[in-house]
C-alpha positions in Angstrom: 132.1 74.1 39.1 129.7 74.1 36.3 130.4 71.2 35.5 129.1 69.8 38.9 126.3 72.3 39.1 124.5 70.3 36.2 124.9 66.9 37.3 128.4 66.8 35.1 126.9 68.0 31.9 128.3 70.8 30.2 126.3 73.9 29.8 125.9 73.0 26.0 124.1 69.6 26.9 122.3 70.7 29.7 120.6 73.2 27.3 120.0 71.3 24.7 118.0 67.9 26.8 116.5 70.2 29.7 116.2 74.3 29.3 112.5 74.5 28.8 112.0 70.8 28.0 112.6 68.5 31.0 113.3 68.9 35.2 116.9 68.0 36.6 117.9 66.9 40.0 121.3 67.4 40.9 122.0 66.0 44.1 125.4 67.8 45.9 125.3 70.5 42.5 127.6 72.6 44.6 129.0 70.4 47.3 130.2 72.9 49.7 127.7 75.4 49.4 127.1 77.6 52.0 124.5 80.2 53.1 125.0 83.9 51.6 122.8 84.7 55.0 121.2 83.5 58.2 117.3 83.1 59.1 117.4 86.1 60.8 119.5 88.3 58.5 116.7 87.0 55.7 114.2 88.6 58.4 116.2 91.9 58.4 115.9 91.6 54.7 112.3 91.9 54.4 111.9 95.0 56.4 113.8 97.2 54.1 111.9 99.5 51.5 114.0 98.6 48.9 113.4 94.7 48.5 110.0 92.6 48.2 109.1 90.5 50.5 106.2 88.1 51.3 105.3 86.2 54.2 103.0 83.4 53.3 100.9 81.8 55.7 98.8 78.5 55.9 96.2 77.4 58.6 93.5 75.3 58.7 93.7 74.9 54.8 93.5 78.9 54.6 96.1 80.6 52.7 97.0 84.4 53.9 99.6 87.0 52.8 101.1 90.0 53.9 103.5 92.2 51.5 107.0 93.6 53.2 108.4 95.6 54.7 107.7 93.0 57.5 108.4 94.2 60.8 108.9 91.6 64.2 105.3 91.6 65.0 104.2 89.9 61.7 106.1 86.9 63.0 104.1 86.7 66.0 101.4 84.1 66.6 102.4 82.1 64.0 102.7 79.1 66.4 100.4 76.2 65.0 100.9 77.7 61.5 102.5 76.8 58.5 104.5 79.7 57.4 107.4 81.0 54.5 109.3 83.8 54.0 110.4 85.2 50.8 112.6 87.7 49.4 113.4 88.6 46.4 115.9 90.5 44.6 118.9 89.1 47.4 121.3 89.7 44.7 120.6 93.6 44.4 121.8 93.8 47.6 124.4 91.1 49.5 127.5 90.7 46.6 127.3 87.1 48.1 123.6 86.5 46.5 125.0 88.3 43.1 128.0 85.9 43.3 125.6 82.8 43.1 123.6 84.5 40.5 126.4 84.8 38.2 127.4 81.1 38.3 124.5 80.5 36.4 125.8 83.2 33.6 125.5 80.0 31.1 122.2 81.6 30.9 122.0 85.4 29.4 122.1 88.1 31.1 118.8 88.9 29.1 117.0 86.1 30.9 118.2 86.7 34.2 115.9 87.6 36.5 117.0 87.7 40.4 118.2 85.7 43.6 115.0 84.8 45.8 115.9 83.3 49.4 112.9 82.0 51.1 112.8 80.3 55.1 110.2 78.1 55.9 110.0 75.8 59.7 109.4 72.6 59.4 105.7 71.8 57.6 106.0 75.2 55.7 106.0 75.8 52.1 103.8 78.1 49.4 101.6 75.1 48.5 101.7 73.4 45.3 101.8 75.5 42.1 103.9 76.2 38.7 106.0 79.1 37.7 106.0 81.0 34.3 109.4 81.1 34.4 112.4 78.7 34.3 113.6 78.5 38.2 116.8 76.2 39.2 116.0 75.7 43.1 119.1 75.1 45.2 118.9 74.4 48.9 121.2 75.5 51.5 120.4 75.2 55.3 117.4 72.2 56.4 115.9 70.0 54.3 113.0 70.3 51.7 110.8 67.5 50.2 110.4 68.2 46.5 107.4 66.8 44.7 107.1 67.3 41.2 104.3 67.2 38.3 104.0 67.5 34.4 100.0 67.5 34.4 98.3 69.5 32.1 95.5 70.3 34.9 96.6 73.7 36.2 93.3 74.7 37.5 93.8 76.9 40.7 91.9 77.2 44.4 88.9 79.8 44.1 89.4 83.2 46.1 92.8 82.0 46.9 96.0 84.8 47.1 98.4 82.6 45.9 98.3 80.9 42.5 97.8 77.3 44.6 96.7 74.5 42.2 92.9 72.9 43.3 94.9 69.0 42.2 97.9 68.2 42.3 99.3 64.7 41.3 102.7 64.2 42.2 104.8 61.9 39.6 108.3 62.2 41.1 110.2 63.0 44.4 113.2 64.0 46.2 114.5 65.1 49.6 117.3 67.9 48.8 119.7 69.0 51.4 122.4 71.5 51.3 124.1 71.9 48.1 121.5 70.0 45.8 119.9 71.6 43.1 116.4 71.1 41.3 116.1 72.5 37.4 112.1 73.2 36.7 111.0 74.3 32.7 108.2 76.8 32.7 104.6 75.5 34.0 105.9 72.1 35.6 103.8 72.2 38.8 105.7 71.4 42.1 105.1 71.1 45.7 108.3 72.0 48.5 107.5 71.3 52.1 110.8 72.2 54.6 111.3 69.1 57.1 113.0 71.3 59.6 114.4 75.1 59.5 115.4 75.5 55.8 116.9 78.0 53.2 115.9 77.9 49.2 117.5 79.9 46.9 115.4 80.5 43.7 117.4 81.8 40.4 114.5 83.0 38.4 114.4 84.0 34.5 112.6 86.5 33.2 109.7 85.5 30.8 108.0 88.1 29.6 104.2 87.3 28.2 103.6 88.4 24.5 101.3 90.7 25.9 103.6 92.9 27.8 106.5 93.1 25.5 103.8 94.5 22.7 102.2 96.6 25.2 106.0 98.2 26.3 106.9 97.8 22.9 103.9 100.4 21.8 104.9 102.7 25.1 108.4 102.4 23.5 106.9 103.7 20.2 104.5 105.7 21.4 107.4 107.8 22.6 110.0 107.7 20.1 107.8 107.1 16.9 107.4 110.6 14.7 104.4 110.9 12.4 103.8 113.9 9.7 100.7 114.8 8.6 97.1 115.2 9.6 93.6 114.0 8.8 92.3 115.6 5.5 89.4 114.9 3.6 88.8 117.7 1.1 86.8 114.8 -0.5 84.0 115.1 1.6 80.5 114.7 0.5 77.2 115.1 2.1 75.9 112.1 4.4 73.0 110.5 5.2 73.6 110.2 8.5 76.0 112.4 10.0 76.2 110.1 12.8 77.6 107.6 10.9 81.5 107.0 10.6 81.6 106.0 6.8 84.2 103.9 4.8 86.3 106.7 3.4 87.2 108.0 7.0 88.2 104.5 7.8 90.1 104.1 5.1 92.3 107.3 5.4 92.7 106.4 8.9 93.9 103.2 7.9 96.5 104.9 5.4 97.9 106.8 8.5 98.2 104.4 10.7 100.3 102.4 8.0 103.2 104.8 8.9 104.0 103.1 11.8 106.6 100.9 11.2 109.7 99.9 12.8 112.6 97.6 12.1 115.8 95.4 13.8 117.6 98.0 15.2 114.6 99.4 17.0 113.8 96.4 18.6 117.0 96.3 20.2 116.7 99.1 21.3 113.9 98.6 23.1 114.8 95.4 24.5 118.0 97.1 25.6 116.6 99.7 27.6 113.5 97.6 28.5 115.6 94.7 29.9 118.4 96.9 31.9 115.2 99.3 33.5 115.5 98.8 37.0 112.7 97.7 39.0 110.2 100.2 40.4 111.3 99.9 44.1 114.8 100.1 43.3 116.8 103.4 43.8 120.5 104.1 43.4 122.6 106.3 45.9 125.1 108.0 44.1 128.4 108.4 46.2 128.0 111.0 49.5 131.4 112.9 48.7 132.0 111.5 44.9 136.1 112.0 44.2 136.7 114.9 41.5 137.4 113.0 37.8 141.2 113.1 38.4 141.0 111.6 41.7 138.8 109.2 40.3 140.7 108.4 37.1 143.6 107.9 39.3 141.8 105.6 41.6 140.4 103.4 38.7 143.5 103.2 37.0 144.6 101.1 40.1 141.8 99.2 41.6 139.3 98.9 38.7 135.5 99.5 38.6 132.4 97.5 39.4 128.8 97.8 38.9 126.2 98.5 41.7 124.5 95.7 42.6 121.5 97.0 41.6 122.8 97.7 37.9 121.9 96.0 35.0 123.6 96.3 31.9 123.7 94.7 28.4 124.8 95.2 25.3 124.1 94.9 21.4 126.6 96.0 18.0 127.0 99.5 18.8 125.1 100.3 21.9 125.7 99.7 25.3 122.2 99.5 27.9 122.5 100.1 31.1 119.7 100.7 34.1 117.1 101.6 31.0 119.1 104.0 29.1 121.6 103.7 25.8 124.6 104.5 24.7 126.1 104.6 21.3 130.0 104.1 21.6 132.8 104.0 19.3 134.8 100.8 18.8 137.9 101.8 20.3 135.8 101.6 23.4 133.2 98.8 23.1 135.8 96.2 24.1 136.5 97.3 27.5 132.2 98.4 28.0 131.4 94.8 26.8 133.8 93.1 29.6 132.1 95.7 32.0 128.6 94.3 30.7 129.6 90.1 30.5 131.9 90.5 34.2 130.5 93.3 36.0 133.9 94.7 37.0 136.7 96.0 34.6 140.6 96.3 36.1 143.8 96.4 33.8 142.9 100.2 33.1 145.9 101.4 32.5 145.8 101.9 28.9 141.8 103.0 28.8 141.1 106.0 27.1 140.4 108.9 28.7 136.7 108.6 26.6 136.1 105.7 28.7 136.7 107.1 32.2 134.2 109.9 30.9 131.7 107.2 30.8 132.0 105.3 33.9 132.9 108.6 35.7 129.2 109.8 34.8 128.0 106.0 36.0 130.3 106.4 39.2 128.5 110.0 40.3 124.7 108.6 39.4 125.8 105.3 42.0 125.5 103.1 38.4 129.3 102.0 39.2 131.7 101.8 42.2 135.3 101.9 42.8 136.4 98.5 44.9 137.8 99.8 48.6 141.3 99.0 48.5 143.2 96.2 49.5 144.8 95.6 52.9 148.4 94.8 52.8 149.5 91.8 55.0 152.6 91.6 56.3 
């Protein structure tokens, strides 16, 4: 299936003449593709609490935008209009959206950002613009017309609410129907308009700006970073001006500040928790009547485990990450962790240590993991 999904290169390939160099059309990527949900189930979507959702709306060469949850009346009097819907995060919460998510785990987990599902009526779209972000664009129902741009002009409409480019030159273009696929690098500008009643599905990738992975990175410091001493300067002598801060105070302050320093192992760290923290409008429901351990060591032994939808988890050497937090495991148990972390369900636990169900037992009562319902019999 990967195979098809990238126009019959292999993962390897594809990587190596398009991730972050190039766009890719792949007409009929996945063939018999079909939607994880309807129009109005997307609707139902965006007026939870728990997922973000925007409806975009165009008239008269005026761009608005209102911010979920959406209710029924911000659909009305949209007649004339040229509208979208978006939501992200499907994937945290249909297993169908998490399914199509994972079969682009060619890319790391690291770099995985979420499933967004956007409906748009014929004529509607978000306007031309780029993304910061590597985005493979797959349609399902309708069609969309594709129009796609490497300029270098990325200068964006004044007093506008969405990042709308003021030109935009289109240099190639497609019509994609269900089951085709559009690969777009970071900061290549593109234009979608839906020809009728149509579903995208965005897989996003998370690309953090320098700027906030050394402003986390100092929170991250700031909170586990331990420095002795105080300022001292039994050197003092008389000033001038006693306004003035002179260049002996800087320079002590200077030799303090040399203590923080921080190496590989921290780093991961930080990316490990930083990565796996779960968004802010995400909360977990641990399990209404959660089974005692026995019962529950019992019931994984035969049915497996699976992470929440909502979990992330990664892992590095040692330490396992999972929804912000890290664990330090022994050996004997990193094996069966890391297939939790690359699969996101673990069976065959017959022979797991009892160390191990400790673990996912904890996960199971915070609502971090779940226990599969099980199977029907047929017969």
């Amino acid at each position: 299936m990967i195979d098809r999904l990238l126009g019959f290169l292999t993962p390897r390939q594809f990587l190596a003449r398009y991730w972050q160099k190039a766009p890719l059309f792949v007409p009929q990527a996945l063939p018999e593709f079909r939607d994880v949900l309807t129009p109005a189930e997307l609707k139902a979507l965006a007026a939870r609490e728990d997922v973000q959702a925007r409806l975009v709306v165009e008239r008269d060469g005026v761009w608005s935008v209102r911010h979920g949850p959406l209710s029924a009346g911000d659909f009305r009097g949209l007649k004339g209009a040229r509208w979208s819907l978006l939501v992200q995060g499907v994937d945290q919460v249909l297993p169908e959206g998490k399914a199509l998510l994972q079969a682009f785990s060619f890319i790391p987990y690291a770099r995985l950002d979420d499933l967004m599902v956007s409906f748009a009526p014929a004529g509607g779209g978000v306007g031309p613009h780029f993304d910061s972000y590597d985005v493979f664009l797959l349609q399902g129902l309708g069609h969309k017309r594709w129009q796609i741009s490497g300029q270098r002009d990325r200068r964006l409409v004044q007093g506008a609410p969405l990042r709308i480019l003021e030109r935009f030159r289109a240099e190639q273009e497609w019509t994609a129907g269900s089951g085709d696929l559009l690969y777009l690098p970071p900061k290549y500008a593109h234009y979608g308009v839906a020809l009728d009643d149509c579903l995208t599905y965005s897989i996003g990738f998370r690309a953090p700006s320098a700027q906030e992975l050394v402003t986390q990175f100092l929170a991250y410091l700031e909170e586990n970073l331990q420095v002795t001493g105080m300022y001292e300067d039994p050197d003092l002598r008389l000033k001038r001006h006693p306004a003035e801060i002179d260049g002996a105070m800087l320079d002590k302050v200077a030799h303090l500040l040399e203590a923080i320093r921080w190496n590989r192992a921290q780093v991961a760290d930080f990316l490990g928790r930083y990565l796996t923290e779960p968004k802010p409008h995400l909360f977990f429901e641990p399990p209404s009547r959660p089974l005692g351990f026995g019962a529950f060591v019992r019931v994984a032994r035969t049915r497996g485990v699976r992470l929440s939808l909502k979990s992330l988890m990664l892992f590095h050497g040692p330490s396992v990450f999972i929804n912000g937090e890290a664990l330090r495991v022994a050996s004997g148990l990193r094996g069966w962790l890391t297939r939790l972390a690359d699969g996101r369900e673990l069976a065959g636990l017959n022979a797991a240590p009892r160390e191990l169900f400790e673990i996912l037992y904890e996960w199971y009562r915070a609502g971090w993991l779940e226990l599969p319902a099980a199977r029907r019999s047929h017969g």
